[in-house]
SERO-4910 file (N, C-alpha, C, O; in steps of 0.05 Angstrom, whole numbers):
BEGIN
 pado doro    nc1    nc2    nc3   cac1   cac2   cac3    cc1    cc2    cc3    oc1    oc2    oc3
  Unk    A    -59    632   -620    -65    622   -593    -41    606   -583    -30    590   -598
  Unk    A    -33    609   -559    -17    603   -554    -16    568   -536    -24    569   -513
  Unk    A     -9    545   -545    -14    525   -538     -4    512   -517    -19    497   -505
  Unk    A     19    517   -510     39    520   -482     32    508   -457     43    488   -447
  Unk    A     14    521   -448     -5    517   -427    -28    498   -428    -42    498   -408
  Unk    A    -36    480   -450    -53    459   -447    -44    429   -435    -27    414   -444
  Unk    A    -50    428   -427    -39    398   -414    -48    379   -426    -72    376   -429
  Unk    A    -25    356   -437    -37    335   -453    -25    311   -441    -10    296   -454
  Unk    A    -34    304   -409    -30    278   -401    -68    270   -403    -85    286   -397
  Unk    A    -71    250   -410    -97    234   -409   -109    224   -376    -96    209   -362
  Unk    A   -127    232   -369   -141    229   -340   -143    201   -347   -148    191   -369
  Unk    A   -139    187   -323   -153    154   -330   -179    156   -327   -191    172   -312
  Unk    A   -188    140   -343   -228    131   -337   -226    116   -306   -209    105   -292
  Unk    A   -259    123   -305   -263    105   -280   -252     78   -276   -237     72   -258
  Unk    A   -261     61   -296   -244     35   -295   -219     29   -293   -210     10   -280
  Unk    A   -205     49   -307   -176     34   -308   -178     45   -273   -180     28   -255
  Unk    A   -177     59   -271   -168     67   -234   -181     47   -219   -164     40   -202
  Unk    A   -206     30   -215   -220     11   -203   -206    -10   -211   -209    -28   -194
  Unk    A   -186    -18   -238   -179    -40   -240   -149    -49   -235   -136    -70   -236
  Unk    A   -143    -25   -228   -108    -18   -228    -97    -36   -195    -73    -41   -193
  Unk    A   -113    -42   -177   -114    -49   -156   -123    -83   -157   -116   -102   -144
  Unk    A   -141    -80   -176   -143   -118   -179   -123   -136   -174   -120   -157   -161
  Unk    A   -111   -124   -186    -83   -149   -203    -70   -149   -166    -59   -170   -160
  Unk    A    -70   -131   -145    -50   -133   -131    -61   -151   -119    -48   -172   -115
  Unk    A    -93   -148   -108   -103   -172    -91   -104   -195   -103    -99   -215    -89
  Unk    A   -109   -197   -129   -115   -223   -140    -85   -239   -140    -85   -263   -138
  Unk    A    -66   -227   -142    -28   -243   -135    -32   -250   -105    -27   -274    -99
  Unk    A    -40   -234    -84    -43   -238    -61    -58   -261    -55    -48   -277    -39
  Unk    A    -75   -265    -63    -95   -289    -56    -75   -307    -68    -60   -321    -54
  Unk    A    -74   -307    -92    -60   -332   -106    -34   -337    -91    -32   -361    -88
  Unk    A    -17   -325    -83      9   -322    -65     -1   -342    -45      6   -366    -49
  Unk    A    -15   -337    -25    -31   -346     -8    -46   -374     -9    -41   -391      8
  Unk    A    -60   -377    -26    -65   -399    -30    -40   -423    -38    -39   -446    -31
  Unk    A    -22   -409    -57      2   -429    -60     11   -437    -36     16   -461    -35
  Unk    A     15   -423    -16     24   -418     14     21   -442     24     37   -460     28
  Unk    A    -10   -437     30    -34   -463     44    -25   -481     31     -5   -493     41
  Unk    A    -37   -492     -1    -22   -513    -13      2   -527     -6      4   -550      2
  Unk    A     23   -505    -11     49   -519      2     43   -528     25     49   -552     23
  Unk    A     38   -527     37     48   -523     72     23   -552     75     28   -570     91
  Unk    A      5   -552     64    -23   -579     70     -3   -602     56     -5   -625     65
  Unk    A     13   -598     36     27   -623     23     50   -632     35     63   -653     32
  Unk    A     57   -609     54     82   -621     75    106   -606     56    129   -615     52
  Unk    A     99   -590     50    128   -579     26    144   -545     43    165   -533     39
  Unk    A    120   -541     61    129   -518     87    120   -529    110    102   -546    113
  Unk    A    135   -514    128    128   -531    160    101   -526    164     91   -516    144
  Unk    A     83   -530    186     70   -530    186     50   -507    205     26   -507    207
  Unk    A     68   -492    216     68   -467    234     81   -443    219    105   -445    216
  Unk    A     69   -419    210     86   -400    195     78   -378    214     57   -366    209
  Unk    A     86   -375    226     78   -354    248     56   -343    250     36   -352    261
  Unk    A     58   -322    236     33   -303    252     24   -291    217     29   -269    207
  Unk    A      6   -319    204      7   -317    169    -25   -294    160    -33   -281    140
  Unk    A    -36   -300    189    -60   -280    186    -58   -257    180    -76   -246    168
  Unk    A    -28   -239    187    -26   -213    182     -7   -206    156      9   -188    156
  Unk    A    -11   -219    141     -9   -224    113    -51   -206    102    -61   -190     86
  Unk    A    -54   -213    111    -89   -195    111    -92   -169    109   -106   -157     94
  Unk    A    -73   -159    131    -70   -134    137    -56   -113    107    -62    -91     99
  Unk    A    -38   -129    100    -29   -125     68    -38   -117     47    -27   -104     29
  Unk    A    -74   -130     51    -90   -120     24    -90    -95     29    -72    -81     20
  Unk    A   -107    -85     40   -109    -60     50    -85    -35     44    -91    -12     37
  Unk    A    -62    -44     47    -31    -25     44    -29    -26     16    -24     -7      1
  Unk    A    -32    -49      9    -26    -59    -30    -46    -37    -46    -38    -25    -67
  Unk    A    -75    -32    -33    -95    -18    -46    -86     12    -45    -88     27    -64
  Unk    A    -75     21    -14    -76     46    -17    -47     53    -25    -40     76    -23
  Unk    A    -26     30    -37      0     39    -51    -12     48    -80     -8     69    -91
  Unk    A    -31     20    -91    -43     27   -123    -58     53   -121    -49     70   -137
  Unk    A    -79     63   -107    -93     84    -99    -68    107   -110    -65    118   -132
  Unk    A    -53    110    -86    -25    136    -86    -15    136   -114     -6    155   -126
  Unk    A    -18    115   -122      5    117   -162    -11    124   -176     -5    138   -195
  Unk    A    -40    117   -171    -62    123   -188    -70    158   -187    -74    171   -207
  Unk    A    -72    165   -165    -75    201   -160    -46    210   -170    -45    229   -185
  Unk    A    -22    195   -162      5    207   -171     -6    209   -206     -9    231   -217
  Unk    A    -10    179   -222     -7    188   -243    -26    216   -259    -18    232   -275
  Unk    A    -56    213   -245    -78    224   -256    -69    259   -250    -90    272   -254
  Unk    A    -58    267   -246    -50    295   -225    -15    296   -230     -6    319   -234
  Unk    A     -5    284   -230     29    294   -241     27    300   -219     14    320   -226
  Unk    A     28    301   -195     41    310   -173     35    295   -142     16    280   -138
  Unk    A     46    300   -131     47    282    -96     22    299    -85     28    317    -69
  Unk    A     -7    295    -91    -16    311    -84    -29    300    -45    -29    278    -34
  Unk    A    -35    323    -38    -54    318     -5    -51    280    -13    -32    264    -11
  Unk    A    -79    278    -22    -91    256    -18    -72    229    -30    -76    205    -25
  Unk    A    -58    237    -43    -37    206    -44     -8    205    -25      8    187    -20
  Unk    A     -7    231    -18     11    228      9     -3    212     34      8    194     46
  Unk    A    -31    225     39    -43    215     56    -48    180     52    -47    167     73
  Unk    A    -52    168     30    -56    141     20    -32    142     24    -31    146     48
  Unk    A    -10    141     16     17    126     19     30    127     51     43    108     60
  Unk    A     25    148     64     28    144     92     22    122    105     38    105    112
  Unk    A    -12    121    108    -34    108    114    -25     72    106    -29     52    120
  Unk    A     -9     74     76      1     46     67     23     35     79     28     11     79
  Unk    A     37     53     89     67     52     98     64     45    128     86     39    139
  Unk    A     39     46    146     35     56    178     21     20    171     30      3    186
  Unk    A      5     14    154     -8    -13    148     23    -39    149     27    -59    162
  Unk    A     38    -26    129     59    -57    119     73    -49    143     74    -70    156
  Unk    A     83    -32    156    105    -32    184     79    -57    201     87    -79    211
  Unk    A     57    -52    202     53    -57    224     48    -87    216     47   -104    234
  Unk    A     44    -95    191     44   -133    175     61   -140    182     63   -162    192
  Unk    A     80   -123    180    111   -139    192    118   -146    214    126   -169    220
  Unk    A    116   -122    233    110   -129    264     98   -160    271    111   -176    284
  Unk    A     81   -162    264     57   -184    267     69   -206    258     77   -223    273
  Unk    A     71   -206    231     82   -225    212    100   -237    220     97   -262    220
  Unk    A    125   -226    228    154   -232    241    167   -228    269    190   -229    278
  Unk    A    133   -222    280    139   -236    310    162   -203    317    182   -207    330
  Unk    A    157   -179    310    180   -160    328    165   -152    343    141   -155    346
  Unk    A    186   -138    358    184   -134    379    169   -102    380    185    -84    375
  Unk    A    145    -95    385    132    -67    379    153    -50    406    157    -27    400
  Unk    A    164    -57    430    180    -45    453    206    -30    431    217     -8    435
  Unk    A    211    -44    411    237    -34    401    228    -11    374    234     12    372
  Unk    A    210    -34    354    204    -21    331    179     -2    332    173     15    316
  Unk    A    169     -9    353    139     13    351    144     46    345    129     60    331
  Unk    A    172     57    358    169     86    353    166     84    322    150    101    314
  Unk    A    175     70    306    178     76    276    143     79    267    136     93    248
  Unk    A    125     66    284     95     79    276     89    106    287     71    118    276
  Unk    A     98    115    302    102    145    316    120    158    290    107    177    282
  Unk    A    134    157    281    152    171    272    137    167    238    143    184    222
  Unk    A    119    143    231    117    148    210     85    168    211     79    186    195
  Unk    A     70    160    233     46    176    231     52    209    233     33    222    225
  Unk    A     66    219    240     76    249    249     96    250    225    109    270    232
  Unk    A    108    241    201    118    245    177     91    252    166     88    275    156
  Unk    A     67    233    166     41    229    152     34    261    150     32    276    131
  Unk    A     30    264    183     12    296    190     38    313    176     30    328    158
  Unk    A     56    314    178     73    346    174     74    342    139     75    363    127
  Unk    A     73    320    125     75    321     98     40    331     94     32    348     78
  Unk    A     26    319    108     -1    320     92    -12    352    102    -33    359     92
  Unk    A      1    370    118      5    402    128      9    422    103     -1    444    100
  Unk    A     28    407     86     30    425     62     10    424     43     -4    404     39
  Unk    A      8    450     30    -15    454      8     -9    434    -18     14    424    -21
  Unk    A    -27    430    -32    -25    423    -62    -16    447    -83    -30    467    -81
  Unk    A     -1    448    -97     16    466   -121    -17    461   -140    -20    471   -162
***
């Protein structure tokens, strides 16, 4: 019998994939909270712009762990973690925007240009 053809990468269990994403929010919060901390003890100013869209983050953080998690489980860039990493990439452009006060008149085509990368990548079949 010829063995060649069996594939011996290990599928993750349900859990490890439900838990692979913990760790990002749970730094996030804690990040955040240090933030507040600082900033209530007088150790950052007291205005940080626009700190709400730091929020918008969890969301991109989930569907970057999501995309590594199908990358690993599947060996390949398949549909659905192109589609998550797009989707993550169209999320942090737009935290930033927010976050750092740009200017959407200048940087906005780059959400045009990343959503229409999204569609023409997510057009090709899975191998």
């Amino acid at each position: 019998m010829d063995n060649n053809n069996i594939d011996n990468r290990q599928p993750l269990n349900e859990g490890e994939s439900k838990r692979s994403g913990g760790w990002i929010i749970g730094t996030i919060l804690v990040v955040l909270g240090a933030v507040f901390l600082m900033q209530n003890a007088g150790l950052l100013p007291q205005h940080i712009g626009n700190w709400w869209a730091i929020f918008i983050m969890i969301p991109a953080l989930a569907g970057y762990a999501s995309s590594l998690d199908e990358l690993r489980s599947t060996g390949t860039l398949s549909r659905k973690s192109r589609l998550s990493l797009v989707f993550s990439v169209l999320l942090t452009l737009l935290s930033a925007f927010l976050f750092f006060g740009l200017d959407f008149n200048f940087f906005g085509p780059l959400l045009l240009i990343c959503a229409g990368l999204g569609i023409f990548l997510s057009s090709f079949k899975d191998r």
